[in-house]
C-alpha positions as a Markdown table, in Angstrom:
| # | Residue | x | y | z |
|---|---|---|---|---|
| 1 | Unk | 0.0 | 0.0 | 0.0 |
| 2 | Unk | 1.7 | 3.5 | -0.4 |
| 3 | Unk | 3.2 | 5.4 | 1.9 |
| 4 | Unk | 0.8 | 7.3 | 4.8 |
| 5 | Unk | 1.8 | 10.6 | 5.1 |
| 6 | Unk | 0.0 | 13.5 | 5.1 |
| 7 | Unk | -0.3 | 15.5 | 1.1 |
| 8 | Unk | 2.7 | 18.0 | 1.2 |
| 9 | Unk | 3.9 | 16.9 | 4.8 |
| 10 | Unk | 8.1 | 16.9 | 5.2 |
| 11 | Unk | 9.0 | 13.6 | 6.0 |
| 12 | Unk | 12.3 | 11.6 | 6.2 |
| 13 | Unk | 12.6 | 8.1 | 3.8 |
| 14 | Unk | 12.6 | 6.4 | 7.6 |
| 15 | Unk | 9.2 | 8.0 | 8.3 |
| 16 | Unk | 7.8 | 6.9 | 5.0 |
| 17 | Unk | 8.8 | 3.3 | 5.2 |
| 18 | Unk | 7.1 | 3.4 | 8.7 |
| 19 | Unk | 4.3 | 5.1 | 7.9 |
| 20 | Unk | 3.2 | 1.6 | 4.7 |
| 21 | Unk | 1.6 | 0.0 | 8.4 |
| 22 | Unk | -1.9 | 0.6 | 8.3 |
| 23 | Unk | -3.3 | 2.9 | 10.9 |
| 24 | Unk | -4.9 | 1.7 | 14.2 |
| 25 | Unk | -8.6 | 1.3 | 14.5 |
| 26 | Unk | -10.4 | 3.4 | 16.6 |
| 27 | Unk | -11.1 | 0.4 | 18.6 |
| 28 | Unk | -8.4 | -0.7 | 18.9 |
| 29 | Unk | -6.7 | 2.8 | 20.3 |
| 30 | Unk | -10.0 | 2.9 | 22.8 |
| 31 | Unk | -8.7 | -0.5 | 24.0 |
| 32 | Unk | -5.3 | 0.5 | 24.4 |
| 33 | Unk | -6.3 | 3.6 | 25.8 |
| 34 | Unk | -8.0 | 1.6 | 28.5 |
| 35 | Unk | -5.4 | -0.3 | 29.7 |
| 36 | Unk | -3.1 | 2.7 | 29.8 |
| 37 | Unk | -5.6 | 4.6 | 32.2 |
| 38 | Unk | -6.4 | 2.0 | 34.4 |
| 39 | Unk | -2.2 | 1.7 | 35.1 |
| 40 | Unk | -2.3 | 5.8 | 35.1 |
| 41 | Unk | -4.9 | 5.4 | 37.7 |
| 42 | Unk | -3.3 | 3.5 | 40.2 |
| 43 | Unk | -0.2 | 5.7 | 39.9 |
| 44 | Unk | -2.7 | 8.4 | 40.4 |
| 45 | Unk | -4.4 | 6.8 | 43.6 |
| 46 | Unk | -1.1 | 6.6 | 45.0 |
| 47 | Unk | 0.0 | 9.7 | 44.7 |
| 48 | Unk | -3.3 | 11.4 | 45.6 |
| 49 | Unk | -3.8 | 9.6 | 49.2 |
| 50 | Unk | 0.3 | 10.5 | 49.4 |
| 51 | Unk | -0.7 | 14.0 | 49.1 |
| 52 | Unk | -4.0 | 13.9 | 50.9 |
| 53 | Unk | -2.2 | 12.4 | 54.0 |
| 54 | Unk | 0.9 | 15.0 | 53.6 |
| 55 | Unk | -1.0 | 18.4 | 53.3 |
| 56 | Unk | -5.0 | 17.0 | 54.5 |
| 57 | Unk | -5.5 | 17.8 | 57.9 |
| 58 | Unk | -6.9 | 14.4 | 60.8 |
| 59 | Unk | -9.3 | 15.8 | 64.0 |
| 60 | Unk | -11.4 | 13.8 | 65.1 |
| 61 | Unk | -14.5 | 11.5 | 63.3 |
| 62 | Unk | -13.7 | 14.4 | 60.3 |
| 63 | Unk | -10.6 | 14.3 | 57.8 |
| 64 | Unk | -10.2 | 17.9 | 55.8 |
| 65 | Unk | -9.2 | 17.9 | 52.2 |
| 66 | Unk | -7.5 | 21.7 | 51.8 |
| 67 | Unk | -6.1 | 23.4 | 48.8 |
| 68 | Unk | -3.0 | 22.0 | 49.3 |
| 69 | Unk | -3.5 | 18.9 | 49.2 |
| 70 | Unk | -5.7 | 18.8 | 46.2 |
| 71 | Unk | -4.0 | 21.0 | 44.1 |
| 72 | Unk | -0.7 | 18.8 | 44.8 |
| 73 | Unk | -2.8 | 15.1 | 44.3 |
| 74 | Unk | -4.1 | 16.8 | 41.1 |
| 75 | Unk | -0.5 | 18.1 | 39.8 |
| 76 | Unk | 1.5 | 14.8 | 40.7 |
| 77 | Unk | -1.4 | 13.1 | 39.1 |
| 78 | Unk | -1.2 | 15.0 | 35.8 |
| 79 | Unk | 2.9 | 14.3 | 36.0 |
| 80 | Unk | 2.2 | 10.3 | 36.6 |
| 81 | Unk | 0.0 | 10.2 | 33.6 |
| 82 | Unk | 2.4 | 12.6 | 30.9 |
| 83 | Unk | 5.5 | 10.8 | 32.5 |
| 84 | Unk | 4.1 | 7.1 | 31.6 |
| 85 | Unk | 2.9 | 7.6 | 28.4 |
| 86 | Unk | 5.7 | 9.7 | 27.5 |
| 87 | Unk | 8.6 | 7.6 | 28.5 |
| 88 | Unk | 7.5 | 4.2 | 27.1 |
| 89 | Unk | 6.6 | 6.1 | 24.1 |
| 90 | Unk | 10.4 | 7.7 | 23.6 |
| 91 | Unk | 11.7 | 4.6 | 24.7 |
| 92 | Unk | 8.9 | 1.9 | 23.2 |
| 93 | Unk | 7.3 | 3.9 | 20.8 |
| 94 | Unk | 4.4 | 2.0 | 22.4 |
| 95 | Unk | 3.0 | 1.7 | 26.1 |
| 96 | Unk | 1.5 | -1.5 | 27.7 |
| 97 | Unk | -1.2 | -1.3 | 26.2 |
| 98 | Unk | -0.8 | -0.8 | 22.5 |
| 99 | Unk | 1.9 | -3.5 | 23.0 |
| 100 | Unk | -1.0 | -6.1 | 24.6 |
| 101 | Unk | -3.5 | -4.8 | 21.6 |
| 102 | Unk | -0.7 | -5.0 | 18.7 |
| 103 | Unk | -0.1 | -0.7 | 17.8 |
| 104 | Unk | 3.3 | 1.0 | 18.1 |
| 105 | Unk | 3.7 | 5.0 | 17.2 |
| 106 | Unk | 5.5 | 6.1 | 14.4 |
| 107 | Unk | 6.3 | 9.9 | 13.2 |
| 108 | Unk | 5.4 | 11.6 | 10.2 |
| 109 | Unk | 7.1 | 14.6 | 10.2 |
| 110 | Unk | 10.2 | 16.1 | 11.3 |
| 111 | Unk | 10.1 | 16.5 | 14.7 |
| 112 | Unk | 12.0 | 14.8 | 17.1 |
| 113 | Unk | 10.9 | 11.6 | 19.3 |
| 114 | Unk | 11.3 | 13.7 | 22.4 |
| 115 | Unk | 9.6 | 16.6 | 21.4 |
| 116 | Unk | 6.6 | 14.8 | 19.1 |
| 117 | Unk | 5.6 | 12.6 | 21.6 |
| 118 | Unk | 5.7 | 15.2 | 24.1 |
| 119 | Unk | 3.3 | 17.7 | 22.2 |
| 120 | Unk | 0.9 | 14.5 | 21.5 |
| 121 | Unk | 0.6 | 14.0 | 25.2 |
| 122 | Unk | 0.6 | 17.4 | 26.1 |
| 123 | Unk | -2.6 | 17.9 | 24.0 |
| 124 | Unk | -4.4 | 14.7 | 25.1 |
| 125 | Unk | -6.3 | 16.6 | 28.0 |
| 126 | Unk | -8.3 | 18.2 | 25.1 |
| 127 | Unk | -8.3 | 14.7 | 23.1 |
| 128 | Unk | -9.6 | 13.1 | 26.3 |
| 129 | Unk | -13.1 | 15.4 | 26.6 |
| 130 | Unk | -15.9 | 13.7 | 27.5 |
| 131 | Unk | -14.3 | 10.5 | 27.6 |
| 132 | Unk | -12.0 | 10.8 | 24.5 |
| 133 | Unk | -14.8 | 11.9 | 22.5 |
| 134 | Unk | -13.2 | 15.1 | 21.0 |
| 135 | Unk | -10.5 | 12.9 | 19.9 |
| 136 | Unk | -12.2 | 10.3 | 18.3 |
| 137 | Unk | -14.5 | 12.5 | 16.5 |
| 138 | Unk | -11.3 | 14.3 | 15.3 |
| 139 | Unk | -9.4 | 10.8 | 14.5 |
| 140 | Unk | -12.5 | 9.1 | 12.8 |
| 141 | Unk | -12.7 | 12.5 | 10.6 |
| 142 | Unk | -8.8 | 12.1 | 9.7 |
| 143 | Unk | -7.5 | 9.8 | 6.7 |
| 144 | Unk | -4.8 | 9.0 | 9.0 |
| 145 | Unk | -7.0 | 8.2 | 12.1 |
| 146 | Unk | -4.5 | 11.2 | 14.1 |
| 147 | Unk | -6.2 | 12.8 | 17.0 |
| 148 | Unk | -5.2 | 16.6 | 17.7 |
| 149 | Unk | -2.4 | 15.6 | 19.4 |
| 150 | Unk | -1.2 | 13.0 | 16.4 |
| 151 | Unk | -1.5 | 16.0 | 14.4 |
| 152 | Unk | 0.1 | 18.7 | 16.1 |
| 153 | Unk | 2.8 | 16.4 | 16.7 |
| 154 | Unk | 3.2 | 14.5 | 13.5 |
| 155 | Unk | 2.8 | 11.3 | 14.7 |
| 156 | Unk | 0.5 | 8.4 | 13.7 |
| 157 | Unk | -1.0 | 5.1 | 15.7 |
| 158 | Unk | -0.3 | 2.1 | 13.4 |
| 159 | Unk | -0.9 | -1.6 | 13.7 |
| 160 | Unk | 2.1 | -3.2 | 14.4 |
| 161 | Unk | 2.7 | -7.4 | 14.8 |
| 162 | Unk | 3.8 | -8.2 | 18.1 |
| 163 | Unk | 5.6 | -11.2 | 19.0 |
| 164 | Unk | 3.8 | -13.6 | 21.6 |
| 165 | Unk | 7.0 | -13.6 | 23.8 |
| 166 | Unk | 6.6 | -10.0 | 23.5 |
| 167 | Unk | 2.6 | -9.7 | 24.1 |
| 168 | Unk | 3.4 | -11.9 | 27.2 |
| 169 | Unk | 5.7 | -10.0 | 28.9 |
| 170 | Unk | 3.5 | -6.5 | 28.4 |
| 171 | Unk | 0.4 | -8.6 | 30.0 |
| 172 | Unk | 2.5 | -9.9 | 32.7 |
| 173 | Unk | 4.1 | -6.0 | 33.5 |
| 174 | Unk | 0.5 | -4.9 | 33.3 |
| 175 | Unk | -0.8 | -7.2 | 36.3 |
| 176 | Unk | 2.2 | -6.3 | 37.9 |
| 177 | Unk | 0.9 | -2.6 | 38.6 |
| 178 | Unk | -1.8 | -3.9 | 40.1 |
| 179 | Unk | 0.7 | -5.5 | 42.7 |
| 180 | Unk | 2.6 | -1.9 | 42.8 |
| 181 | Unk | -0.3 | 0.2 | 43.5 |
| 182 | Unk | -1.4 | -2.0 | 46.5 |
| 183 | Unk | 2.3 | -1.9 | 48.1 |
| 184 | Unk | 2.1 | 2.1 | 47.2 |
| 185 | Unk | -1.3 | 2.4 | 48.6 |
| 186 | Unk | 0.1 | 0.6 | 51.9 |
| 187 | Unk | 3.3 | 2.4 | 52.2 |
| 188 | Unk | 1.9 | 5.9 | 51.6 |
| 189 | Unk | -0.9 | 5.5 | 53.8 |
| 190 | Unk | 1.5 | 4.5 | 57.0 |
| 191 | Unk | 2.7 | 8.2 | 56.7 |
| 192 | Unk | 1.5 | 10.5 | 59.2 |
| 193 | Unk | -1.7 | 12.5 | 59.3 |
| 194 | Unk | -0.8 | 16.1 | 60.5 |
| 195 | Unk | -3.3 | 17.9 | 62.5 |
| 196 | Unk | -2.3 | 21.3 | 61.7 |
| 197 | Unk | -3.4 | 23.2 | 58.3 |
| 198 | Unk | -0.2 | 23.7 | 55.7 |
| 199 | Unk | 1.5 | 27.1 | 56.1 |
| 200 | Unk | 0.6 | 28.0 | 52.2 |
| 201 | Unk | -2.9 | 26.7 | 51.0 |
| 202 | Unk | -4.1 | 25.5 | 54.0 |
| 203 | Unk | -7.6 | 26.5 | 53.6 |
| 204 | Unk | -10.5 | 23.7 | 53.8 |
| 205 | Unk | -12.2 | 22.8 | 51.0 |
| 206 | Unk | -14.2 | 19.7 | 51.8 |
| 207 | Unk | -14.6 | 18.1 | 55.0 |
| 208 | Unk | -15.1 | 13.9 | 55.2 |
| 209 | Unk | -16.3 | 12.5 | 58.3 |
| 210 | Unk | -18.3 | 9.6 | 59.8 |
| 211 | Unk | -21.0 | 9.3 | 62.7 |
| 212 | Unk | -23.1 | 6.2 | 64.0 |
| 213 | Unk | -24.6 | 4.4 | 61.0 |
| 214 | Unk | -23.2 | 7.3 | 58.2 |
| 215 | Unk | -20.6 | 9.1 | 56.8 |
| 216 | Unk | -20.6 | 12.4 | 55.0 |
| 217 | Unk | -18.7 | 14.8 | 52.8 |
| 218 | Unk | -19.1 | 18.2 | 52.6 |
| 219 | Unk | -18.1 | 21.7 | 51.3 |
| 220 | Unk | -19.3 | 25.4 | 51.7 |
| 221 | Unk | -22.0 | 25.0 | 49.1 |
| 222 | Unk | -23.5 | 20.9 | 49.2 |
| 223 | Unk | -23.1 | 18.1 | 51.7 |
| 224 | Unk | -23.6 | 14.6 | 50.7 |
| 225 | Unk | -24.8 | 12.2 | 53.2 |
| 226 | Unk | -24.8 | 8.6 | 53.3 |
| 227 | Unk | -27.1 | 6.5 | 56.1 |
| 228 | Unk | -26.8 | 3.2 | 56.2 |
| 229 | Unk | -30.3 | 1.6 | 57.3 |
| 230 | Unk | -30.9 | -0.6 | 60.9 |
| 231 | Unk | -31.9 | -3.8 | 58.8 |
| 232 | Unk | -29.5 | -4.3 | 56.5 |
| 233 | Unk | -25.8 | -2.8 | 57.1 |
| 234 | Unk | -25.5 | -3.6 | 53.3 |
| 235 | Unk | -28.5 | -1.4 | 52.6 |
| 236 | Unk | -27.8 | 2.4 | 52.3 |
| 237 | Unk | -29.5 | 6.0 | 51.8 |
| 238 | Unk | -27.6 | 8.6 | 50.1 |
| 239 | Unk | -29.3 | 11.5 | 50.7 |
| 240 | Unk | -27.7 | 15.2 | 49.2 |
| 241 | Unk | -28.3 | 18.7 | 50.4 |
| 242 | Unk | -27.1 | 22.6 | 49.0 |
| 243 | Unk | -26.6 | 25.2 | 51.8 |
């Protein structure tokens, strides 16, 4: 088939003979995609009850959640989720999961592999609206299948044959997160609760708290409530409330 690149796009003789692979199905990248996020998510839980422990403030039946400490969960978050996909990209040109579904990432243009796949993950907060959505609508519109990012980048998502021993070893590194995130999740929650606001951003924003039979979370503006009923402790009301 000839060469995929763009009409009138610079591209090296490398590029073009890695741009004959057919581009990755949108189902295919929603896969991958899906596998990605549910690693970036336990890096993301880890990091978040890190910082919620670290700048959150412990009294009593109520735990407060201040600026600080979301604003830091949210920022460390956004760094665990650029830094993965990033990295294995540069290094890869792949992540665990396009290597379990079978797509690698190839450039089009002239860009570097640091820089291009650092724009394309830079952009994928506006890819990733309403659940990808804005970039698969762009992607299914493209000849190339390249979501904002891909294009802004010059990179394209192409099927690639994996070897078994290969596919193997990407499934058996993605069940191993699962193992990491539970001995993150226990080592960050043995640190410490303070009981004194941060110096800088110490202000509450949401408080969470239990009682007899309920537990609660609550802000300036809503509280959300949550009973759990005398017959059945696996019966529960969840009740909300504006003030």
């Amino acid at each position: 088939m000839p060469a995929l690149v763009p009409a009138g796009s610079p591209a090296s003789a490398a590029a073009v003979g890695a741009l004959s692979s057919r581009p990755a199905t949108l189902g295919d990248r929603l896969i991958a995609a899906v596998l990605d996020h549910i690693v970036i998510l336990g890096a993301c839980a880890v990091v978040s009850v890190w910082s919620f422990r670290r700048w959150g403030v412990a009294g009593g039946p109520e735990f407060q959640l201040t600026t600080a400490s979301l604003v830091m969960a949210a920022l460390l978050s956004a760094a665990c989720g650029f830094l993965y996909l990033w990295l294995s990209e540069v290094a890869f040109q792949s992540s665990l999961g396009k290597a379990i579904v079978g797509l690698r990432l190839v450039r089009a243009g002239t860009r570097g592999r640091l820089a291009a796949y650092a724009i394309r993950n830079a952009l994928r907060p506006i890819d990733g609206l309403g659940f990808y959505f804005v970039g698969g609508l762009i992607a299914g519109c493209s000849r190339l299948r390249q979501r904002l990012g891909d294009m802004a980048a010059g990179t394209v998502v192409v099927e690639e044959a994996v070897s078994g021993g290969l596919k193997a070893l990407a499934v058996t590194l993605w069940f191993a997160t699962f193992v990491l995130t539970g001995w993150g999740l226990l080592r960050v929650s043995a640190h410490p609760l303070r009981t004194t606001p941060p110096e800088h951003w110490g202000g509450t924003v949401a408080q969470v708290g239990y009682g007899a039979g309920s537990a609660h979370i609550r802000t300036a503006r809503w509280r959300m409530e949550l009973q759990f009923t005398s017959e059945s402790p696996s019966q529960a009301e969840l009740s909300t409330a504006a003030h």
